[in-house]
Residue frames relative to the residue before (quaternion, step in Angstrom):
aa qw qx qy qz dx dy dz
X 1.0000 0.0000 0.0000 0.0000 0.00 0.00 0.00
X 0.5719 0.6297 -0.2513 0.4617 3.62 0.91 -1.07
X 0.6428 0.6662 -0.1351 0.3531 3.49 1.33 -0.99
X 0.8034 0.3807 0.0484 0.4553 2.35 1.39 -1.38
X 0.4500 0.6162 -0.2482 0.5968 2.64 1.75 0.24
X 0.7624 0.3249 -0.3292 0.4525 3.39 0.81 -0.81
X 0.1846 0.8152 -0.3670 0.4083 3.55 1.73 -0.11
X 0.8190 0.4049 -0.1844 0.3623 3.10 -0.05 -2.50
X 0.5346 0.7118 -0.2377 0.3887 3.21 1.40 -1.50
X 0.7959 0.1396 -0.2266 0.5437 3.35 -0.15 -1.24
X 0.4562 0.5738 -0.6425 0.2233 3.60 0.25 0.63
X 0.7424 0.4841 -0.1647 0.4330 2.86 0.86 -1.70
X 0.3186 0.5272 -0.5338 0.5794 4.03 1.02 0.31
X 0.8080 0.3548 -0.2489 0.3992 3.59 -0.62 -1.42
X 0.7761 0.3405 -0.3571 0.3926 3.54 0.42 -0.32
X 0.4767 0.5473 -0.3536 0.5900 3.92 1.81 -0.64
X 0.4243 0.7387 -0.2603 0.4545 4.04 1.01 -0.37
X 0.7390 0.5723 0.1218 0.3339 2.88 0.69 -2.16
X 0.6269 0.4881 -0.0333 0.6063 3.03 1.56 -1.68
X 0.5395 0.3656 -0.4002 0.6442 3.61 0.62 -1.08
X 0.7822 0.2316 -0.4115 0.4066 3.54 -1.66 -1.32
X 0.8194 0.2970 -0.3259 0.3663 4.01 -0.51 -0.30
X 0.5987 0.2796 -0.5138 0.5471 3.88 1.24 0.98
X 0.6544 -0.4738 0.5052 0.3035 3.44 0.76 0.11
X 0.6233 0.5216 -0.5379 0.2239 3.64 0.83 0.02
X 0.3483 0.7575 -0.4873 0.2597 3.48 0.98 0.28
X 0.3856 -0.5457 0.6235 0.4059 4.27 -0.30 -0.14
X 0.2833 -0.7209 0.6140 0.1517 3.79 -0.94 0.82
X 0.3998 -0.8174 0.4085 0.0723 3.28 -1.31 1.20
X 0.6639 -0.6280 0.2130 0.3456 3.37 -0.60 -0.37
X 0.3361 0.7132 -0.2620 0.5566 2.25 2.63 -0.07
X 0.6504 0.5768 -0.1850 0.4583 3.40 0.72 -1.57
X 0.6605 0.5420 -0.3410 0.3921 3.69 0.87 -0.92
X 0.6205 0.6034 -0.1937 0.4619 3.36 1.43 -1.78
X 0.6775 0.3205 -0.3310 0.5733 3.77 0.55 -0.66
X 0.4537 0.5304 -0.6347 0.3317 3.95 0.02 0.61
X 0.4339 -0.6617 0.4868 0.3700 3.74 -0.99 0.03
X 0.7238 -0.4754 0.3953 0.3063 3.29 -0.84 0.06
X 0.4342 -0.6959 0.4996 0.2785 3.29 -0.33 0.87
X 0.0697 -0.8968 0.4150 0.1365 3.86 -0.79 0.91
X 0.7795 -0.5503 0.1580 0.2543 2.71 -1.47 1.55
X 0.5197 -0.6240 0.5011 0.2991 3.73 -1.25 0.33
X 0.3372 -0.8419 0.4198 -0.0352 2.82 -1.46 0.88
X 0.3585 0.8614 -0.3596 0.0133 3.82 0.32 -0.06
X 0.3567 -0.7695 0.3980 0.3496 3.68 -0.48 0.20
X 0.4428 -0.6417 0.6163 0.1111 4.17 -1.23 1.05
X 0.4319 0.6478 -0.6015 -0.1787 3.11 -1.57 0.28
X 0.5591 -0.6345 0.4688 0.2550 3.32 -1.58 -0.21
X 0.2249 -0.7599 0.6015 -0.1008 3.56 0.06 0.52
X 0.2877 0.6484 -0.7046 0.0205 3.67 -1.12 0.73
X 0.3367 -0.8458 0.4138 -0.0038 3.77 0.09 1.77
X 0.2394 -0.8630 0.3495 0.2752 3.45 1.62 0.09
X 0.4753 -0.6410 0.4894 0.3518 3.96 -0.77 1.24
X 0.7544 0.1321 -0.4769 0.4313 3.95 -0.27 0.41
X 0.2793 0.6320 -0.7114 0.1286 4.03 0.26 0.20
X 0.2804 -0.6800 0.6775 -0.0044 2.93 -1.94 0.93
X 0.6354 0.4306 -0.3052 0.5637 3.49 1.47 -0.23
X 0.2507 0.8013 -0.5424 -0.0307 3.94 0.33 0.62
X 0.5771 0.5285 -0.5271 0.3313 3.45 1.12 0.09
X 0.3907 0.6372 -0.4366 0.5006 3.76 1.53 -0.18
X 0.7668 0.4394 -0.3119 0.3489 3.84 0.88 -0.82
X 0.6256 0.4154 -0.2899 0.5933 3.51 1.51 -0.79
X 0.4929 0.4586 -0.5611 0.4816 4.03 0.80 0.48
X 0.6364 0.6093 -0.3112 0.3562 3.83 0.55 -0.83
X 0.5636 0.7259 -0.1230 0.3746 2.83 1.45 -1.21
X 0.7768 0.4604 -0.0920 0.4198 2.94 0.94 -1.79
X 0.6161 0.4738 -0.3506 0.5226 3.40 1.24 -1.17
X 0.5370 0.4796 -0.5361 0.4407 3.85 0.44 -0.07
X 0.1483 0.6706 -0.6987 -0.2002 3.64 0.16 -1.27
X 0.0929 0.7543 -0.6252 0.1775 3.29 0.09 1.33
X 0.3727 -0.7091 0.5169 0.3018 3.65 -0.63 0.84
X 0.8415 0.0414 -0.1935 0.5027 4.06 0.96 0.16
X 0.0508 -0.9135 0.4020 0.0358 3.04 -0.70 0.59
X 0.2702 -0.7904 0.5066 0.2135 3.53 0.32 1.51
X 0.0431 0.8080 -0.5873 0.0195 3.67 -1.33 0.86
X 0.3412 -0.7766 0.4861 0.2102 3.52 -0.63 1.73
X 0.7521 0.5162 -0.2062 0.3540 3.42 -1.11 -0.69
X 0.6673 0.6744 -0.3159 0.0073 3.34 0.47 -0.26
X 0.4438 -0.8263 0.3170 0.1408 3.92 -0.22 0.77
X 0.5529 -0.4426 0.4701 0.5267 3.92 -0.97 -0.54
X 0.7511 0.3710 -0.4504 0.3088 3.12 0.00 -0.33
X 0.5903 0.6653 -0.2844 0.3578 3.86 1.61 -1.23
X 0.7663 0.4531 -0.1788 0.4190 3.27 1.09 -1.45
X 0.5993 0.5311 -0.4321 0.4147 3.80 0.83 0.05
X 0.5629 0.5412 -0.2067 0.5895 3.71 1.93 -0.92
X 0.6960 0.4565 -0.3178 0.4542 3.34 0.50 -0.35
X 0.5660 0.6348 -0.2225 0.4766 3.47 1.44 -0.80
X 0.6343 0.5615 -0.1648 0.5051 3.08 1.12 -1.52
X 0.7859 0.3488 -0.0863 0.5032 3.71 0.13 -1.43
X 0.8731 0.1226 -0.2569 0.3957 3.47 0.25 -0.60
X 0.2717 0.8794 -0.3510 0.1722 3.64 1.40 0.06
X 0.5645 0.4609 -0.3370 0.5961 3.85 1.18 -0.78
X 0.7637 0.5011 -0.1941 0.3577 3.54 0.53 -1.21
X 0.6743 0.0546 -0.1166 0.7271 3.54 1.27 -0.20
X 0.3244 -0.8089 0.4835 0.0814 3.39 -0.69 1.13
X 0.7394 0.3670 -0.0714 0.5599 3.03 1.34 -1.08
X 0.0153 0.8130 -0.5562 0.1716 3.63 -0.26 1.16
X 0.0248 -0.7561 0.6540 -0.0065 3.73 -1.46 1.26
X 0.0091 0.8409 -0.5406 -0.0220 2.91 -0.82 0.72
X 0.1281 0.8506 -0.5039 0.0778 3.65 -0.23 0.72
X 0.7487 0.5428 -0.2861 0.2507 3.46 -1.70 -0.42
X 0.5751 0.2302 -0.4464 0.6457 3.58 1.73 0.83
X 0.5775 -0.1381 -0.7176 -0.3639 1.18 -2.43 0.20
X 0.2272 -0.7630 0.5981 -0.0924 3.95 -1.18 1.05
X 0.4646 -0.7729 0.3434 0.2625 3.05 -1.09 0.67
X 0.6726 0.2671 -0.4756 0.5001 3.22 1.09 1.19
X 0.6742 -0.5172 0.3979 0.3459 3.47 -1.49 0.87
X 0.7895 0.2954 -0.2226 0.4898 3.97 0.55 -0.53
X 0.2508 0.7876 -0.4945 0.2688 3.25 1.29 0.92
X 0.4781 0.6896 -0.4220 0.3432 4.11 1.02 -1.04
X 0.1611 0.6781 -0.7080 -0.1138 2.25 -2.01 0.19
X 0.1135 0.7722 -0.6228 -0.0536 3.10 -1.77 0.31
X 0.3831 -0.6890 0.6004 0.1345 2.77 -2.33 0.40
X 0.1920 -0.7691 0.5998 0.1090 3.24 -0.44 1.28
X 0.0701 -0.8300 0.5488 -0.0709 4.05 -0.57 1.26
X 0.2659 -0.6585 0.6881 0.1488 3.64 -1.08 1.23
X 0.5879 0.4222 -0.4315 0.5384 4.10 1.07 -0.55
X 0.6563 -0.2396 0.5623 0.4424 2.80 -2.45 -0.58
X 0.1983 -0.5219 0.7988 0.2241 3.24 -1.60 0.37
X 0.2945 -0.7424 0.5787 0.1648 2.96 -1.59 0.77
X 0.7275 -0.3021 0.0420 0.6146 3.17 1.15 -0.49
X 0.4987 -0.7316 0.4556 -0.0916 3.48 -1.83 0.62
X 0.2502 0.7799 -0.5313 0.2164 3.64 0.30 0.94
X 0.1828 -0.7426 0.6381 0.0890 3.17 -1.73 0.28
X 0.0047 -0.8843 0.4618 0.0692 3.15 -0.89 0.91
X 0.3868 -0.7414 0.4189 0.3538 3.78 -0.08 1.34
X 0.5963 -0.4886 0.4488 0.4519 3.31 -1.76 0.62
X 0.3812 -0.5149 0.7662 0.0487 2.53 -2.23 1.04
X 0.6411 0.1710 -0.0286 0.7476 4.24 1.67 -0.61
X 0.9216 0.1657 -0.1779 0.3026 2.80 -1.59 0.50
X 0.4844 -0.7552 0.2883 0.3345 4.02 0.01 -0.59
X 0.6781 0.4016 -0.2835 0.5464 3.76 1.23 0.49
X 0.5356 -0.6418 0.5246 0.1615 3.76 0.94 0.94
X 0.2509 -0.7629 0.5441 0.2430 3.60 -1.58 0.08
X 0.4145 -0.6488 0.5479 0.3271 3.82 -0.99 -0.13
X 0.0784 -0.7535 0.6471 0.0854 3.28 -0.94 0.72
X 0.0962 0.8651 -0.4898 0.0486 3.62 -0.72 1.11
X 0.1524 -0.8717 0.4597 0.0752 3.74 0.00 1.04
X 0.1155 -0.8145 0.5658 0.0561 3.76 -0.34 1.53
X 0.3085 -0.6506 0.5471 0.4269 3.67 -1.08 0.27
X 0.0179 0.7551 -0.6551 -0.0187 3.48 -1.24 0.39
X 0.8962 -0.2548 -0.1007 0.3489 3.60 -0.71 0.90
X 0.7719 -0.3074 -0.0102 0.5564 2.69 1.05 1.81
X 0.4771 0.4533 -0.3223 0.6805 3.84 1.70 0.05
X 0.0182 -0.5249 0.7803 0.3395 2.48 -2.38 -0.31
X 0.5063 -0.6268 0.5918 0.0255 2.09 -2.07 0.67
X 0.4842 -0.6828 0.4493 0.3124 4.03 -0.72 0.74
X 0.0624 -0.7806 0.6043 0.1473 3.61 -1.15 0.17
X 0.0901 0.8016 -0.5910 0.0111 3.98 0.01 0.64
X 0.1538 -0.6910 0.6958 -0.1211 3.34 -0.33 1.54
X 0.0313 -0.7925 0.5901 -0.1509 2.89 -1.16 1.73
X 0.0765 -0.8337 0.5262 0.1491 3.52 -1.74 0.34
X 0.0962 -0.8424 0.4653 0.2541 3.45 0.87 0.50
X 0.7639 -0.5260 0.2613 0.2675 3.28 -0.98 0.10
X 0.0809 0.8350 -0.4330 -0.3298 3.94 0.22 0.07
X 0.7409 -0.5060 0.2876 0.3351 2.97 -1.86 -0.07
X 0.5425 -0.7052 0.3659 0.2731 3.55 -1.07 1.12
X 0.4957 -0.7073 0.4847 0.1380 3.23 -0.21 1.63
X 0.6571 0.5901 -0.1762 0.4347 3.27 0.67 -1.57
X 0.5051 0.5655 -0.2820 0.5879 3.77 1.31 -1.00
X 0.8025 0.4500 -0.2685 0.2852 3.57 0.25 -1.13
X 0.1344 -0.8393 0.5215 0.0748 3.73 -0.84 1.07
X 0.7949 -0.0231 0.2722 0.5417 2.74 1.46 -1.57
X 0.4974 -0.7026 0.2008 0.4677 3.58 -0.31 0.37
X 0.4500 0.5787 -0.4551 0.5055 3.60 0.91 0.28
X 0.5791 0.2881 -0.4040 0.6469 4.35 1.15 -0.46
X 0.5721 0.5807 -0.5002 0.2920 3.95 0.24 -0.71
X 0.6257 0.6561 -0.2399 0.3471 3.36 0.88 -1.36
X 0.5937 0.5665 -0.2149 0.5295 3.11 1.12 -2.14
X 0.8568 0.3755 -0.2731 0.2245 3.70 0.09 -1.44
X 0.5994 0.5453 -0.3918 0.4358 3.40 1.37 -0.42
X 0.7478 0.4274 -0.4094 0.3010 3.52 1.02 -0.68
X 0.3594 0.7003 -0.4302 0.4419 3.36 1.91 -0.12
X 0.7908 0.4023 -0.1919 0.4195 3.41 0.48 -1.09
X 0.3718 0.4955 -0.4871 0.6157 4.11 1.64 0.03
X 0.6380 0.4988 -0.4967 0.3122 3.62 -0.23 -1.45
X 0.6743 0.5387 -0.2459 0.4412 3.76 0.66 -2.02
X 0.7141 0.3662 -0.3723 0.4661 3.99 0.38 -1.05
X 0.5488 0.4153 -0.5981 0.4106 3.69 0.33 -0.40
X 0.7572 0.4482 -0.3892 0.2724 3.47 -0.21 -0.96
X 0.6363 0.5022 -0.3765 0.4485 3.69 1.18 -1.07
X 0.7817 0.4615 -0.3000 0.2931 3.73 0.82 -0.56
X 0.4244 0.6754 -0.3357 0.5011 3.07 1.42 -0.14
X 0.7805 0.4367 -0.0619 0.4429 3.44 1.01 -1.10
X 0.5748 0.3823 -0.3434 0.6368 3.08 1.27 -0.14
X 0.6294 0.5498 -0.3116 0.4522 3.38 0.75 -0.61
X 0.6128 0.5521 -0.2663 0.4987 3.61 1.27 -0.51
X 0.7641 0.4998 -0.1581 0.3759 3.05 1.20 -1.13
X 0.4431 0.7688 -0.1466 0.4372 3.11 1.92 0.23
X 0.3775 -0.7484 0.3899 0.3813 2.65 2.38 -0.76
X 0.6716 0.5421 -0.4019 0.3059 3.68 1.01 -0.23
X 0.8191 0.3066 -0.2606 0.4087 3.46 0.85 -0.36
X 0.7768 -0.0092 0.0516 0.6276 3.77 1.68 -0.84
X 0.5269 -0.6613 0.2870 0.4502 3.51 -0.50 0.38
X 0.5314 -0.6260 0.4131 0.3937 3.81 -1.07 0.25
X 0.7335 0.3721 -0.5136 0.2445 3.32 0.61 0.44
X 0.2186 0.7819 -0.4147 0.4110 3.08 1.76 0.93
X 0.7586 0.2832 -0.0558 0.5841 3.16 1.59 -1.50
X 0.7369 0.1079 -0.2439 0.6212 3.99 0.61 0.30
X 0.3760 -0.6387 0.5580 0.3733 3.70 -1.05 0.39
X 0.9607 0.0275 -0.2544 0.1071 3.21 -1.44 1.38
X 0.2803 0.7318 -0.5056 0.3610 2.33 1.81 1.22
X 0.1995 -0.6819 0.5733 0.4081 3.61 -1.46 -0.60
X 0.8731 -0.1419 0.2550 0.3905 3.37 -1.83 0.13
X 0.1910 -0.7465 0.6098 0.1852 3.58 -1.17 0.09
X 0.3252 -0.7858 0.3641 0.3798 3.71 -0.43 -0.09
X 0.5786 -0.7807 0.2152 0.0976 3.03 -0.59 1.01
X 0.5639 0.4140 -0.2329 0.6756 3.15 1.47 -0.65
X 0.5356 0.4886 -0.6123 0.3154 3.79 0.28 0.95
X 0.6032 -0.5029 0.4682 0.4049 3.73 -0.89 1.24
X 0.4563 0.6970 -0.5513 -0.0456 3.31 -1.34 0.79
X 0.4511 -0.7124 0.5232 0.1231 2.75 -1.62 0.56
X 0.2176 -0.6990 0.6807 0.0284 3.99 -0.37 1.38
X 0.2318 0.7238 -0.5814 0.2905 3.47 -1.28 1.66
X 0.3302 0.5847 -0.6297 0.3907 3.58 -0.78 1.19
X 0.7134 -0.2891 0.5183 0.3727 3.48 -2.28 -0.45
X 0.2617 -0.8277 0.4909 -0.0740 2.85 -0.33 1.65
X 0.2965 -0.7527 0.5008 0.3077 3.69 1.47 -0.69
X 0.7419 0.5079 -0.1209 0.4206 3.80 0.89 -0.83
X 0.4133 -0.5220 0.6180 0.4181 3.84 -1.01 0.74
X 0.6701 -0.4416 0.4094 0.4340 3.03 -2.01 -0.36
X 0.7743 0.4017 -0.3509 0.3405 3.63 0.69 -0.76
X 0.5112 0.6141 -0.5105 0.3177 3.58 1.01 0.70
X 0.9404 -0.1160 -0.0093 0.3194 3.11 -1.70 -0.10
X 0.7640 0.4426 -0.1297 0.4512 2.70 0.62 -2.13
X 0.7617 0.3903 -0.3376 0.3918 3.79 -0.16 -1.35
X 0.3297 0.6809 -0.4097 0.5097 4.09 1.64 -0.95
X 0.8278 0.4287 -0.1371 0.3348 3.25 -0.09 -1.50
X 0.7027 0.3860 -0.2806 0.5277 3.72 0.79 -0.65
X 0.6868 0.3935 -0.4302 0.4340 3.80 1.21 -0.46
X 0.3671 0.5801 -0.5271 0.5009 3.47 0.84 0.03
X 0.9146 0.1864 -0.1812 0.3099 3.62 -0.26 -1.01
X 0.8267 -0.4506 -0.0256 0.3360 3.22 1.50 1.03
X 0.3355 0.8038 -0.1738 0.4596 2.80 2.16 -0.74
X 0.1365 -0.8606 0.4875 0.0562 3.63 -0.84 1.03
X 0.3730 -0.8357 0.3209 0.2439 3.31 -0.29 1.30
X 0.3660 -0.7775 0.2490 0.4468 3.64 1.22 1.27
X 0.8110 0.4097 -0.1784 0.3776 3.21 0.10 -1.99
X 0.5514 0.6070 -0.3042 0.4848 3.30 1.21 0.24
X 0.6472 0.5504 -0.3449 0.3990 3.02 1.15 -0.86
X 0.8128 0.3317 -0.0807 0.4721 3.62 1.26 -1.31
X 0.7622 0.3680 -0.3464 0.4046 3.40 1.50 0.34
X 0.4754 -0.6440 0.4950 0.3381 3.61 -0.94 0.87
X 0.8034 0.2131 -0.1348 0.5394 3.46 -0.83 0.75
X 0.2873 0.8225 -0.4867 -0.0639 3.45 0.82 -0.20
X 0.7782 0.4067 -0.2763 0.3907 3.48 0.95 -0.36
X 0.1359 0.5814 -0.5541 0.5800 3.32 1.54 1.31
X 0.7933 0.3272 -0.2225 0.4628 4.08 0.04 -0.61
X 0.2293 -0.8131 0.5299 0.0739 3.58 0.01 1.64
X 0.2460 -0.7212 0.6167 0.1976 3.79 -1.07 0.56
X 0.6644 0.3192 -0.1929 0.6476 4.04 1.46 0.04
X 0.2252 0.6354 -0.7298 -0.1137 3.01 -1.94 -0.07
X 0.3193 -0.6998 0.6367 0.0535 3.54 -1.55 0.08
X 0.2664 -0.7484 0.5530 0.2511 3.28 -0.71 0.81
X 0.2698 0.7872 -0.5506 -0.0665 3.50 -0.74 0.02
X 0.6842 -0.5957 0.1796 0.3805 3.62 -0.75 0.43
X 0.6869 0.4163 -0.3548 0.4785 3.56 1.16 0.88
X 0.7681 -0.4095 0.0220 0.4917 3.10 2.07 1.13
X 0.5037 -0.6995 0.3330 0.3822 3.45 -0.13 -0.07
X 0.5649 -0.6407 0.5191 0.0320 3.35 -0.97 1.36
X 0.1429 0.6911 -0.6918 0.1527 3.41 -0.84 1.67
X 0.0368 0.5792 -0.8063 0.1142 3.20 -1.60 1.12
X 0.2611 -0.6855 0.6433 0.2195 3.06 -2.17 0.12
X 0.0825 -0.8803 0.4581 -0.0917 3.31 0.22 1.50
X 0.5281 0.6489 -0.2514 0.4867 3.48 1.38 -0.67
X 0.2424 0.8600 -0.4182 0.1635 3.96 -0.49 0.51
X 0.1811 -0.8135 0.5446 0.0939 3.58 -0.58 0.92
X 0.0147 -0.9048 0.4242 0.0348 3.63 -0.60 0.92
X 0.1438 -0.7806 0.5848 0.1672 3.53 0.04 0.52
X 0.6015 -0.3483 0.6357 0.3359 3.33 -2.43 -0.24
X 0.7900 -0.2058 0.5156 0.2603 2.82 -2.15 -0.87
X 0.5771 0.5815 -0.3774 0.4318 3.34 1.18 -0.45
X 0.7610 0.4315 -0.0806 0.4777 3.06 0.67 -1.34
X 0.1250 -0.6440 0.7446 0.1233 3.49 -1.55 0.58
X 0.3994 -0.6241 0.6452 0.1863 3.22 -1.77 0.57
X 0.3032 -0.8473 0.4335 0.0473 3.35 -0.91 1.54
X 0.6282 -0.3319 0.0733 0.6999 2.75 2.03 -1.39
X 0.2102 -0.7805 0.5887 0.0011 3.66 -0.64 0.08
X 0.1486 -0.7819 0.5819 -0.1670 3.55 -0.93 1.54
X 0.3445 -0.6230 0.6685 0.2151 3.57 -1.38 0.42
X 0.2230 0.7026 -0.6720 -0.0711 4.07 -0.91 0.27
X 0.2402 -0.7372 0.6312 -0.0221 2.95 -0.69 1.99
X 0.0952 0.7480 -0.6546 0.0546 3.68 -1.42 0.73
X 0.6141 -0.4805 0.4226 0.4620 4.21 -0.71 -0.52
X 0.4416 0.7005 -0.5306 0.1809 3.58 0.89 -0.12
X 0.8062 0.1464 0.1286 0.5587 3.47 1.15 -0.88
X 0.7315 -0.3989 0.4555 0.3136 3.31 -1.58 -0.25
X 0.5956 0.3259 -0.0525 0.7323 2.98 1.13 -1.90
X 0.2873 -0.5063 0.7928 0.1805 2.96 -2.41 0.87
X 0.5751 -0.4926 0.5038 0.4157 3.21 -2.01 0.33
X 0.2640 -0.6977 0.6572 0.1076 3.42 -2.06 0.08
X 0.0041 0.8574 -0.5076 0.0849 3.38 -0.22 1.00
X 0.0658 0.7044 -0.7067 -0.0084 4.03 -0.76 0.85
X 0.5399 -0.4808 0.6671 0.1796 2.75 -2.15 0.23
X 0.2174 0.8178 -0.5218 -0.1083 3.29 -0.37 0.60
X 0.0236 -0.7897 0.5920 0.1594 3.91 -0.69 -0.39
X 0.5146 -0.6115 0.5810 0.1539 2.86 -1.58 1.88
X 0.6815 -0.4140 0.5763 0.1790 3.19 -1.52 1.32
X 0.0858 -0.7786 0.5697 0.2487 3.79 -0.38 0.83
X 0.5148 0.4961 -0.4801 0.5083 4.20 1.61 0.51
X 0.4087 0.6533 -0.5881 0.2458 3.92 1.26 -0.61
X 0.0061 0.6929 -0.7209 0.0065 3.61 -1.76 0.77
């Protein structure tokens, strides 16, 4: 009998046991902390966008737009007439909106940033190389910010071109010009010298802010510029997740020996950033189609 009792006993321990650890009235340990997963990383989606300074189809651009539902969207080329329409149409849908870099003495000088975050802040700095300067725009995103370096490198001078013996001449004219603009923008990033090394009176950026360098590059991948940014660590996104990626043009041009395709257009991030996925959406709005990636900030990125 006595037995059985102590039986009943240590049942009812093991099941009163049971009750505590599964309300939680236990005090949690450090053990208990370690077996949580990891908290996962943020996510959001980028694009580039170069809307060309005479387009006449811009509601074709704010349809592109949408099918990204990209939460930013860096845009080259823009003008007076682009940036009051864009305001208009996409304005509920991106609250938070920069525009800079006119008026200039060229028409495809603009720029903008079309932002579902806070911006945090906004500057432009004219070219120091080449002729369309870059945009620097810092958004908060999960509790960070994050860098925006909207770019245009220069393109090649059409006007230069007679034949393929000038063609030749003009593209390498126009390598000579990206080395120099990328270096500088790349300076101005804060990663290699300060920026008022590279524009007069500017100061330093900080470096250790995630970024991500993106616009109309003018340039395959194995030229100067994009060469230049994987060297310094920078991932060439849509590359990262597409086979062949430069089978999938982000331009073309008509011209009277057919129409010209390249992917010149390109969104690069640091280390901060992983590449989740990353799409062309081609339509008539422009020359250039939009680019759009998934990316997600590293939730250890510093």
């Amino acid at each position: 009998m006595l037995r059985r009792l102590r039986q009943i006993a240590l049942l009812i321990v093991v099941a009163a046991a049971a009750v505590v650890i599964r309300l939680g009235l236990f005090p949690r340990t450090a053990s208990d902390d370690a077996a949580k997963p990891e908290a996962k990383a943020a996510t959001f989606r980028v694009a580039t966008y170069n809307i060309n300074y005479g387009n006449a189809r811009l509601d074709l651009v704010v349809e592109a737009i949408r099918e990204s539902a990209a939460d930013v969207v860096a845009l080259q080329e823009v003008t007076d007439q682009s940036e009051p329409y864009l305001r208009e149409q996409l304005g509920a849908e991106y609250p938070h909106m920069a525009f800079q870099g006119r008026p200039g003495p060229y028409a495809a000088q603009g720029f903008g940033l079309l932002s579902k975050l806070p911006i945090a802040k906004a500057d432009y700095l004219p070219p120091e190389h080449g002729l369309f300067g870059m945009q620097l725009v810092e958004v908060e995103f999960a509790g960070r910010r994050v860098r925006f370096v909207n770019v245009h490198l220069q393109p090649v001078r059409h006007s230069d071109v007679t034949g393929p013996i000038s063609m030749v001449k003009a593209v390498k004219d126009a390598e000579t010009i990206h080395a120099a603009e990328i270096a500088w923008i790349h300076a101005a990033c804060g990663a290699t010298r300060s920026v008022a090394d590279a524009t007069d009176g500017k100061s330093g950026l900080d470096p250790g802010v995630p970024t991500i360098i993106l616009g109309d590059f003018n340039s395959m991948s194995s030229f100067a510029a994009p060469t230049f940014l994987r060297a310094n660590g920078y991932t060439d996104s849509f590359a990262a997740v597409t086979a062949d990626a430069d089978d999938h043009p982000s331009w073309e041009w008509p011209t009277r020996y057919g129409r010209l395709r390249a992917r010149i257009d390109y969104i690069f991030h640091d280390a901060a950033f992983q590449t989740r996925a990353s799409r062309i959406i081609a339509n008539e709005s422009s020359d250039h189609f939009l680019v759009v990636s998934e990316l997600e900030l590293r939730a250890n990125a510093d």
